[in-house]
C-alpha positions as CSV (number, residue, x, y, z in Angstrom):
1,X,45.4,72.5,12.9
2,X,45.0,69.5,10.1
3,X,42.9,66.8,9.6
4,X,43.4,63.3,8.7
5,X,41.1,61.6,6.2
6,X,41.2,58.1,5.9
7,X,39.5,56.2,3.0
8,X,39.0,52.5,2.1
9,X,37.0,50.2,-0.6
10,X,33.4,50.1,-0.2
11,X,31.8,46.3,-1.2
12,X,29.5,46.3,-3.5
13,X,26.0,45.6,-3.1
14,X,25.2,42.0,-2.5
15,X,28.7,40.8,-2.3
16,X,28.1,39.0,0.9
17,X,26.3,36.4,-0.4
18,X,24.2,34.0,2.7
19,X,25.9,30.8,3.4
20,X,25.6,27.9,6.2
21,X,27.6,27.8,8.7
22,X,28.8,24.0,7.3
23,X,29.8,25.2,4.4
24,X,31.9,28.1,5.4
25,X,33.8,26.0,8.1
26,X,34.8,23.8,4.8
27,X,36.5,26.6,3.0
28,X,34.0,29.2,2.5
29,X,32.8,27.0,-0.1
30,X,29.9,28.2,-2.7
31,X,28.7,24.7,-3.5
32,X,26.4,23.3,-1.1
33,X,27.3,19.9,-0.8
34,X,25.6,19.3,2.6
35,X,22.2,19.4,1.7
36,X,21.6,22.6,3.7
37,X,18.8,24.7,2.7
38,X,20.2,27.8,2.8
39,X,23.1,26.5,0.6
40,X,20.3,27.0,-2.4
41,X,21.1,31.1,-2.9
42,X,24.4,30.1,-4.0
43,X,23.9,26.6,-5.3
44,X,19.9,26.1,-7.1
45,X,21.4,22.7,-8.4
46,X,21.9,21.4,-4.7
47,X,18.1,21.8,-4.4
48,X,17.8,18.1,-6.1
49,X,20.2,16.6,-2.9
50,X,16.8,16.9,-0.3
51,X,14.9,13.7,-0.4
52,X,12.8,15.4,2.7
53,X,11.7,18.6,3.7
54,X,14.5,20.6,5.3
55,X,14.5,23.6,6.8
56,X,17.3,25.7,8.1
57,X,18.7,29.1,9.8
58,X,21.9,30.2,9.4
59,X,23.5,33.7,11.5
60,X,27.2,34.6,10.7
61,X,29.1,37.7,12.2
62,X,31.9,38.8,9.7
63,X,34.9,39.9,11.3
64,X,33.6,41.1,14.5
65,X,32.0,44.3,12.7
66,X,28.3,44.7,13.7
67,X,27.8,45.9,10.0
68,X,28.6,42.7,8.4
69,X,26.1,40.6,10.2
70,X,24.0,37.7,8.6
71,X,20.6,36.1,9.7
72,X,19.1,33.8,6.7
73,X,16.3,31.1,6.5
74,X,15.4,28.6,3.9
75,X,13.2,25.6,3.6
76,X,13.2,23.2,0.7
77,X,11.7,19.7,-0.5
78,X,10.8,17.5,-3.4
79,X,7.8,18.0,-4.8
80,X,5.9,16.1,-7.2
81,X,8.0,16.7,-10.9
82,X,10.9,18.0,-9.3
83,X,12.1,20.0,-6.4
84,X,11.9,23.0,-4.6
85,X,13.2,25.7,-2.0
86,X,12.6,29.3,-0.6
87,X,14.6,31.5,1.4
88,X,15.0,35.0,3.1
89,X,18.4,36.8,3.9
90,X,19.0,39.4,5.9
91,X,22.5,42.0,5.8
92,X,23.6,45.0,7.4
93,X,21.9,47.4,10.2
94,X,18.9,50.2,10.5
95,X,21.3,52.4,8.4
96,X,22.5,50.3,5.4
97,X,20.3,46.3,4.7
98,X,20.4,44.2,2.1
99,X,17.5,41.9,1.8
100,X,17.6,38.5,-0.8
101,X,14.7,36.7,-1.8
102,X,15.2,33.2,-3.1
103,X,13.2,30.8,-5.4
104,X,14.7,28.0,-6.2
105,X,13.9,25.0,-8.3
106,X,15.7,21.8,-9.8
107,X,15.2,18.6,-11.9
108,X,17.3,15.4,-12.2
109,X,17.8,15.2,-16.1
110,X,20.0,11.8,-15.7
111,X,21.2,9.5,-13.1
112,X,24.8,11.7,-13.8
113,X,23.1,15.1,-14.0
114,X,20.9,17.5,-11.9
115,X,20.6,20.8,-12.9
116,X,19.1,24.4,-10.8
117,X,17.7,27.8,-11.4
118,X,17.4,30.5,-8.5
119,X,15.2,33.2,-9.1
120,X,16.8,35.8,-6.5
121,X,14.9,39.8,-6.2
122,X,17.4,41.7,-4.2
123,X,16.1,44.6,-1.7
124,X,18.5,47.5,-0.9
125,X,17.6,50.0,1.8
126,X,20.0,53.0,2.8
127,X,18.3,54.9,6.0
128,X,17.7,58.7,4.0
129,X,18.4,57.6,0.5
130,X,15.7,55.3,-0.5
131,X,15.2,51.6,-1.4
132,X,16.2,50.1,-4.8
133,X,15.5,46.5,-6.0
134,X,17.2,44.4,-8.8
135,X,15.9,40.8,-10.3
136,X,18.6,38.4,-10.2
137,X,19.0,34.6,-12.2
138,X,21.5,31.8,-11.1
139,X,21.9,28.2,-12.7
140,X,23.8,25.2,-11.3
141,X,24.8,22.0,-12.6
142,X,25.3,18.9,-10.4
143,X,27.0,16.2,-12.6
144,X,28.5,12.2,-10.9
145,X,31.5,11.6,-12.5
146,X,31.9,7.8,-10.9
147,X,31.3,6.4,-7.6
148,X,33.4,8.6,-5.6
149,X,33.6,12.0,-8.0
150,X,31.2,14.8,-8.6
151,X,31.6,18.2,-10.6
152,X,29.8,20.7,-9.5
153,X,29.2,24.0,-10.6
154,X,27.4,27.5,-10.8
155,X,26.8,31.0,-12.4
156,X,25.5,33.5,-10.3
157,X,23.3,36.3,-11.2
158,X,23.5,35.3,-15.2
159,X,21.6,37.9,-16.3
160,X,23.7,41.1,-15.5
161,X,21.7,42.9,-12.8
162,X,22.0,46.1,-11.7
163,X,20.4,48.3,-8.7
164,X,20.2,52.0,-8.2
165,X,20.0,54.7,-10.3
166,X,23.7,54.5,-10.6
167,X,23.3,50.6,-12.3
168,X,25.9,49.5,-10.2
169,X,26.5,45.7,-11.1
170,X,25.5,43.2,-8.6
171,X,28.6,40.6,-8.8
172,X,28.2,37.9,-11.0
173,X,30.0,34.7,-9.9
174,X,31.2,31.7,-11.7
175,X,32.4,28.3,-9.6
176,X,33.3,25.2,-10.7
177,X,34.0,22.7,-7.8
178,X,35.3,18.9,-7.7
179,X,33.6,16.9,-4.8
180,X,35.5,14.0,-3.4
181,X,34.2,10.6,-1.2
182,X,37.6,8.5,-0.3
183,X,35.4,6.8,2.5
184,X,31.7,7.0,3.8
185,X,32.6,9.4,6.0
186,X,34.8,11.5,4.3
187,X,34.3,14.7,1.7
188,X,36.8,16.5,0.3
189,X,36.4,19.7,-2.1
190,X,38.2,21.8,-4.5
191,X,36.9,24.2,-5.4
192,X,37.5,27.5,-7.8
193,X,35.7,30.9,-7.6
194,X,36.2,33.3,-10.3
195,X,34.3,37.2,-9.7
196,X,34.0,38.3,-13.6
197,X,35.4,41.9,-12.3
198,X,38.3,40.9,-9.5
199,X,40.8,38.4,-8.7
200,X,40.0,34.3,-8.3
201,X,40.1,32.5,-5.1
202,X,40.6,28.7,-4.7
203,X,39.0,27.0,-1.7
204,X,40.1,23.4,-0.8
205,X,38.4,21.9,2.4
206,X,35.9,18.8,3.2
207,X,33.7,17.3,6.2
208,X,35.0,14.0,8.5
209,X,32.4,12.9,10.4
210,X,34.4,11.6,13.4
211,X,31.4,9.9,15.4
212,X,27.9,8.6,14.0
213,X,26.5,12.7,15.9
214,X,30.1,14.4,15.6
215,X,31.1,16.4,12.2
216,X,34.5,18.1,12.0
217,X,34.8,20.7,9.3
218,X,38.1,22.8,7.9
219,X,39.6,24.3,4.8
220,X,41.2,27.5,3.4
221,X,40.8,29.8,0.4
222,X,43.1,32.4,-1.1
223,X,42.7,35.9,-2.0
224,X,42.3,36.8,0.8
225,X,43.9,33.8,2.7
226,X,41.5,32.7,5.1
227,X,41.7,29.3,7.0
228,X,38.4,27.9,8.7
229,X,37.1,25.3,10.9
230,X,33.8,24.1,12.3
231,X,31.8,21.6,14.3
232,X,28.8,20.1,13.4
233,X,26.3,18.0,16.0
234,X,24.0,15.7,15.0
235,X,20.9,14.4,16.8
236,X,18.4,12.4,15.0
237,X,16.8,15.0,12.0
238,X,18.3,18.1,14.0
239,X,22.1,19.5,13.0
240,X,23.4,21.8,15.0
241,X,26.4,23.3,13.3
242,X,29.2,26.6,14.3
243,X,32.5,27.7,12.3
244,X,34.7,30.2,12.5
245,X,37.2,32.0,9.8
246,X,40.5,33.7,10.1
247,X,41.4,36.6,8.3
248,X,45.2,38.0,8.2
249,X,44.4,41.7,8.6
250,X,40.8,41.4,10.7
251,X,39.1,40.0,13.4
252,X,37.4,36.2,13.1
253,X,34.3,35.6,11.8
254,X,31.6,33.6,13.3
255,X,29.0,31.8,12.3
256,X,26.5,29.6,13.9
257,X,23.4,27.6,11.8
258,X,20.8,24.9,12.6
259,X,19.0,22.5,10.2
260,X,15.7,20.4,10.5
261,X,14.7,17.9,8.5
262,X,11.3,16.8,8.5
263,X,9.7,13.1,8.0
């Protein structure tokens, strides 16, 4: 008699970070340039793109693994001296959940530059083990280069955090993005992701809106390659948007989001 034992590398805490579905059918993007709410976990500078209230869902399933499932929500508006969102994401199952709480808050300094800061608690919960939570900081910087060029960037979890009684770091993530407009309807992005512990990834992908209510989305990102695509409907102040992404070893991934914005 033998027995086979089979081991493989275990994520770390809060690596799967919320994202709309717009967004990840453009490359898996970080920056949020489509003025989706939930796109302010990852990007606090985008805050400063909503002109109206906005609110939005977003529910992704990562290669078809029940685990990795996704269900966020966000809402966020100017307000008087500034602007302003909030947000609740939800990962995992009844055994293993990550929960991330998100304030965020931004401020246009110029006419070139708009800058962010997400205040983000993170909730860990492992069914017989316990609950651990960790305080986490992350700045943007949204700066217009010319007419058709923007820089955009973000550092995520500035601060360091750790969670448990182990301190296992939370991943801290630097991005530094150029956003492209050839045309009115066009948006292309390069964009390049750097985890302070592993390997970079570049992500190149954009946004053609191919009728006044139809959106096409695609892109690809390295390390792991991963090549996406998406569909975005839009009727009056609802969009309605789904994307998919390939992976070369697992199963797709699916997400599916919907954002509101409000007069």
């Amino acid at each position: 008699m033998f027995s086979l034992c089979v081991s493989t590398y275990l994520s770390a805490a809060f690596e799967h970070y919320p994202s709309n579905s717009a967004a990840v059918g453009s490359g898996l993007l970080t920056v949020n340039i489509y003025a989706n709410a939930i796109g302010v976990f990852s990007d606090p500078a985008s805050v400063t793109l909503f002109k109206k209230r906005n609110f939005a869902i977003s529910s992704g399933h990562r290669f078809g693994l029940r685990l990795l499932q996704h269900h966020s929500t966000a809402i966020a508006q100017p307000i008087k001296k500034g602007f302003i969102a909030v947000g609740a994401s939800f990962f995992g199952d009844k055994l293993y959940g990550e929960t991330i709480w998100c304030l965020a808050m931004g401020r246009k300094i110029s006419d070139k530059l708009n800058i962010g800061m997400g205040l983000m608690v993170y909730d860990l919960q492992i069914k017989n083990y316990g609950t651990a939570r960790s305080l986490g900081i992350n700045m943007g910087w949204r700066m217009k280069l010319n007419e058709t060029l923007q820089w955009r960037g973000l550092w995520r979890n500035i601060n360091g955090p750790t969670i448990g009684k182990s301190k296992d770091a939370i991943p801290q993530i630097i991005v530094s993005a150029l956003v492209y407009n050839p045309l009115p309807k066009a948006t292309i992005v390069i964009e390049w992701e750097q985890d302070t512990l592993y390997e970079s990834r570049l992500k190149f992908g954009g946004e053609f809106k191919l009728l006044p209510w139809v959106v096409i989305y695609t892109g690809h990102a390295s390390s792991p390659n991963q090549t996406t695509a998406g569909l975005g409907i839009i009727y009056k102040h609802l969009n309605i948007n789904y994307a998919v992404s390939t992976h070369s070893h697992l199963d797709l991934s699916h997400w599916f989001g919907v954002g509101l914005t409000i007069h």
